[in-house]
N, C-alpha and C positions, 0 to 999 in steps of 0.2 A: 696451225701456229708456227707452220715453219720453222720444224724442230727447235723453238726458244724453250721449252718446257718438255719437262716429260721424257718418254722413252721413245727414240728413233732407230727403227729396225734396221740390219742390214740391207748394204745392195740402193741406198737413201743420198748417200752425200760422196759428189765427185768432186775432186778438186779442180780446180782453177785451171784450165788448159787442160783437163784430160778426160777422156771418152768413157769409163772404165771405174765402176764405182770402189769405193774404200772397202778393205775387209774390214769391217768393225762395226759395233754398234755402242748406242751410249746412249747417258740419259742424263737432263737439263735441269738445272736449278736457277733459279734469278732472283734477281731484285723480289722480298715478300712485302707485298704492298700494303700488309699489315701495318708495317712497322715505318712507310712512309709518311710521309707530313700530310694533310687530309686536302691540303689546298694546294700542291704538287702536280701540274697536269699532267705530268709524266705515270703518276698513279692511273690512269682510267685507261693507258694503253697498253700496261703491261699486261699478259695474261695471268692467272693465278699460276702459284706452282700446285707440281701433283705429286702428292705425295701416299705410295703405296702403305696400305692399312694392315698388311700382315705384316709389315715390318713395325713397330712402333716406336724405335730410336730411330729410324732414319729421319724423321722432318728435324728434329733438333741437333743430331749433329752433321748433319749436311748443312743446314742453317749454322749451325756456328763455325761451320771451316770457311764456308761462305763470306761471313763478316769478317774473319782472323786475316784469311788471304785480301781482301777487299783491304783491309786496313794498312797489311805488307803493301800491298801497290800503290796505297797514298803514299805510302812514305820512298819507295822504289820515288815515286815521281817528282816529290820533293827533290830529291837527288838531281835526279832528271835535268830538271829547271834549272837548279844551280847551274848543270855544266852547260847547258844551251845559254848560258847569262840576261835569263830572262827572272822574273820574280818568284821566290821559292813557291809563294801560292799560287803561282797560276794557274793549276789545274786542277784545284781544289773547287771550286764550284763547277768545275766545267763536268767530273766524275761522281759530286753528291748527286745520288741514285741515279748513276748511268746505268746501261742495259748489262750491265757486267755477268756470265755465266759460270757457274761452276758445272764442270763435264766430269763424269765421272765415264773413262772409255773401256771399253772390254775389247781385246782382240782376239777372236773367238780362233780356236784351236782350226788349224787347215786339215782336215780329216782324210781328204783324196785330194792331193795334190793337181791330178789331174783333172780336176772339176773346174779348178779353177779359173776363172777366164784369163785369155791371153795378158800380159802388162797389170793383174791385180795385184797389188801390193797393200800392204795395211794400210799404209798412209802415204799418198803421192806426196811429189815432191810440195810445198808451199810455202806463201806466210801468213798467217793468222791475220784476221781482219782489223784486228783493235788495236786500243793502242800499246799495250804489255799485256805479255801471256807469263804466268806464272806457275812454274811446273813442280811439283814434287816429284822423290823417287819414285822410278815405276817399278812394279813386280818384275821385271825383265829387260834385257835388254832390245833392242833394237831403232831407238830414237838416235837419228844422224842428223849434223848440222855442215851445210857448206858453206867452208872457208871462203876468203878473197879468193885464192888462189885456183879456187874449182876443186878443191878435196873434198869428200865428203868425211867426216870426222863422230866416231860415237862420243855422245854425250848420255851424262847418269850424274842425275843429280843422289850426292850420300848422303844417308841419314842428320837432319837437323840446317840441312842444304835448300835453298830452292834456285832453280834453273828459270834467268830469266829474257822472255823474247823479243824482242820487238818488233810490233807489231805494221800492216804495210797504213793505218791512220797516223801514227807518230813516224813513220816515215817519210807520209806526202804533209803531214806538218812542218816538218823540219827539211821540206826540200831533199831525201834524201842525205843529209848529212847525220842521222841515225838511219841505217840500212834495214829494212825490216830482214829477220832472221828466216831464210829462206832452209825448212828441213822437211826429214821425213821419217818415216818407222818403215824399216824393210821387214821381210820375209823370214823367220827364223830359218835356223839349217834344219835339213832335213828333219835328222835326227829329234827335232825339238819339234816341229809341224803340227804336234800331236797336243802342243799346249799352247795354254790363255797368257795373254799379255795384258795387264791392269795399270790404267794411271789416272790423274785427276788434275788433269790441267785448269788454271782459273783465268778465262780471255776478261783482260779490264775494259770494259766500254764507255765511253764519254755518255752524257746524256745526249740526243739526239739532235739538239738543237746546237751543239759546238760548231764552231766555224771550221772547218780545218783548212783553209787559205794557208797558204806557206807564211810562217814566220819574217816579215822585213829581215828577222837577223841574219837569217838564212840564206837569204838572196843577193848574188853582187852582181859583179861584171864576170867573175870567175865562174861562179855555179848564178847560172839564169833559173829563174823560176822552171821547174818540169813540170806541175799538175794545176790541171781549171780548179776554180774556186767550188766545192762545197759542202754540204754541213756529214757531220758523221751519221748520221740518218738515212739522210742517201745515198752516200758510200754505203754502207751496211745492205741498205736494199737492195742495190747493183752487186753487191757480191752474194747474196741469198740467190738470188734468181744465177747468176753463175755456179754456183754448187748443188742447184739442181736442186734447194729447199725450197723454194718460193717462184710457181709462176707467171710470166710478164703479163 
């Protein structure tokens, strides 16, 4: 399933540009096709989610943080729209039952530091594929985001906060005039090595058949169109086979 579901073991997912897998592992919630419209063709190619039976609250409230955040990033993109001066709906069909993920990440304790492979890091540097990534507080620190300027900068979202990213789809939508948020989660200090790092990011995804051609509004004489024409589905797919979930 290419990690969309389920639990994805360590040593599974490299980032974009680099050799050298994430420490981390995590595990997938989506779109529940139950609760999709019956005549939805997006219904028959989503997988089911899996939901483990010795926990018996996790399917309902994984499921409802699921729809809470989903419903935060309509309205995140309402915003959105406004300031691109495009129509506050226009991304409202484009996101009813997109492939949107809820991650639930564990970054599992570094126990012999020396094990480690050479340049492993929790999480390489990147940007998330969709089009907004929605973060809540994580149990710890280590999430950095770089500035214009080349700094790298910690970010922590506080309690009743959510951290939001933009993702590199709403970036070649908009031409780059939203910058996808290029971050990463380093290495605890030593001292700390010895512990988990917990967070539950929510990536928004358009439904597969979105256009994502750059915006007219986006394009002049000044900033020339940068990306070929095509749909979020395929983008998604060229970046799965890039992070080493899904091969060509």
């Amino acid at each position: 399933m290419a990690g969309q579901r389920g639990y994805t073991s360590p040593g599974r997912e490299t980032a974009k540009g680099f050799s050298v897998a994430d420490l981390k592992e995590f595990y997938h919630v989506g779109q529940e096709r139950s609760q999709m419209p019956s005549d939805d063709p997006l219904r028959a190619t989503y997988p089911d989610n899996i939901f483990p039976t010795e926990i018996p609250a996790f399917e309902a409230h994984t499921l409802a943080a699921f729809r809470t955040l989903e419903n935060a990033g309509k309205t995140m993109l309402r915003a959105i729209a406004l300031y691109l001066g495009i129509e506050e709906d226009y991304f409202e069909d484009k996101v009813a039952y997109g492939n949107s993920i809820l991650r639930t990440l564990h970054y599992f304790p570094i126990e012999n530091p020396n094990a480690v492979p050479e340049g492993a890091v929790r999480a390489a540097a990147h940007g998330d594929i969709n089009l907004i990534t929605l973060l809540m507080g994580a149990s710890a620190e280590g999430l950095e985001v770089l500035r214009r300027d080349g700094e790298w900068i910690p970010i922590t979202a506080l309690p009743d906060q959510l951290v939001v990213n933009v993702g590199d789809m709403l970036d070649r939508l908009t031409n780059n005039k939203l910058k996808s948020t290029i971050h990463r989660v380093v290495n605890p200090s030593r001292e700390k090595m010895g512990t988990s790092r917990f967070s539950i990011p929510f990536f928004m995804h358009p439904r597969a058949e979105m256009n994502l051609t750059c915006l007219p509004s986006c394009v002049d004489e000044d900033h020339p169109k940068l990306y070929s024409d095509m749909t979020a589905g395929e983008f998604l797919e060229e970046r799965l086979i890039e992070l080493g979930l899904r091969e060509k």
